[in-house]
N, C-alpha and C positions, 0 to 999 in steps of 0.2 A: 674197189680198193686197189692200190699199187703192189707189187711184186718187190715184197720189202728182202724175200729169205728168211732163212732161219734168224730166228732170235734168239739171243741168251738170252733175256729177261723181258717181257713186258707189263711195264706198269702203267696201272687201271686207276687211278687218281677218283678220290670223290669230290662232294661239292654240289652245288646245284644242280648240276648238268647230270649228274648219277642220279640225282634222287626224281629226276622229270624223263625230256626228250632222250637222254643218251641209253634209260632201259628200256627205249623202244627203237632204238637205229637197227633197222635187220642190219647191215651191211656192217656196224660194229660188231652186234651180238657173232655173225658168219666170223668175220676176222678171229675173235678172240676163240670158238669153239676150236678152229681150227687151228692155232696156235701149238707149235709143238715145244714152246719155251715155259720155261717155269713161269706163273703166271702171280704177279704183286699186286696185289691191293691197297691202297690208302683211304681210311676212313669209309667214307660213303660209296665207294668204290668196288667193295662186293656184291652194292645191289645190281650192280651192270654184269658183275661175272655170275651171280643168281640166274638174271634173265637170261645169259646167254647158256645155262645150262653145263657151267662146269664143275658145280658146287658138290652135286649129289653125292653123299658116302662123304663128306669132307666135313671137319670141322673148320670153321672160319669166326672173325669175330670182324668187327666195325663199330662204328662211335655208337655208345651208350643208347643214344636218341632213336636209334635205328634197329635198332637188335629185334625188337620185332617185326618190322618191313623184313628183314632177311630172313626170318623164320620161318616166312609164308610161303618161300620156295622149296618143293618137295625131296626133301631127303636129306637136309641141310640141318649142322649139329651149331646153333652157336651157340658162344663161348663169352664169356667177360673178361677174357685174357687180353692183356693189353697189344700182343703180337703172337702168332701161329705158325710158323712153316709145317703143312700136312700134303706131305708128297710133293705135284708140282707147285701148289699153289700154297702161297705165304697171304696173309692179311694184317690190319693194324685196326686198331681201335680208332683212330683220329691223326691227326697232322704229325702232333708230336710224336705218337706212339709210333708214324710212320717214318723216323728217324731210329729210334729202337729196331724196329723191323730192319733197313738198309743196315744197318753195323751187324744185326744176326747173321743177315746174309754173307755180308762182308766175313766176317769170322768162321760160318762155314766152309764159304768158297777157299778162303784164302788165310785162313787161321787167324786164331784169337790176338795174336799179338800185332797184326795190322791191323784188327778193329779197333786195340784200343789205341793207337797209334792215332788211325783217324778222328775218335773219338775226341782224343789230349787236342788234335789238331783245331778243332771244330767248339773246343769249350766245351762240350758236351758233359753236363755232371750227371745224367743217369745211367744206372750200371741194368736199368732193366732190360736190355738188350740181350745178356747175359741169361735170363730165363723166361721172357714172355709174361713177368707179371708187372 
């Protein structure tokens, strides 16, 4: 892997590539343990941060279809919440939900009235960014 630096955020996208070869790249799973940035999930995308062992004590959620594949990693609380933030690590239910998620963040980092800002900007008509359900 290259000498990226510190990160503010890395996001962990699902998809095919999570639910196969991407939760078995040593050299992904290395990057991501060692990661000292808040760590985002989308979708299928927790199952990569599973394997790479940063789950443990956390709760997390990811798409429906999956909830059980993530369960099977040891010490791992999930959730049917449509978005998470628990400590560093934030997750999403699916694609969409990983829009909710980006505006939570958003409105943490940087308050509520620029998420809905970007929200208004974006069309965005759900307000469940606001609670994770």
């Amino acid at each position: 892997m290259c000498d990226v630096g510190r990160l503010d955020l890395l996001l962990v996208p699902g998809g095919l590539g999570a639910r196969t070869h991407a939760r078995e790249n040593a050299r992904l799973l290395r990057f991501i343990r060692e990661s000292q940035s808040i760590i985002a999930s989308v979708c299928t995308g927790a199952l990569i941060l599973g394997a790479a062992g940063v789950l443990e004590g956390r709760t997390v959620t990811t798409h429906h279809g999956s909830r059980d594949a993530l369960a099977q990693f040891a010490g791992v609380h999930v959730s049917d919440k449509r978005w998470i933030i628990d400590g560093q690590i934030a997750s999403s239910a699916g694609v969409s939900a990983g829009i909710d998620l980006a505006l939570a963040l958003v409105a943490q980092w940087f308050g509520e009235p620029l998420a809905v800002q970007v929200a208004d900007n974006m069309e965005w008509q759900s307000v469940a960014w606001r609670s994770g359900q």
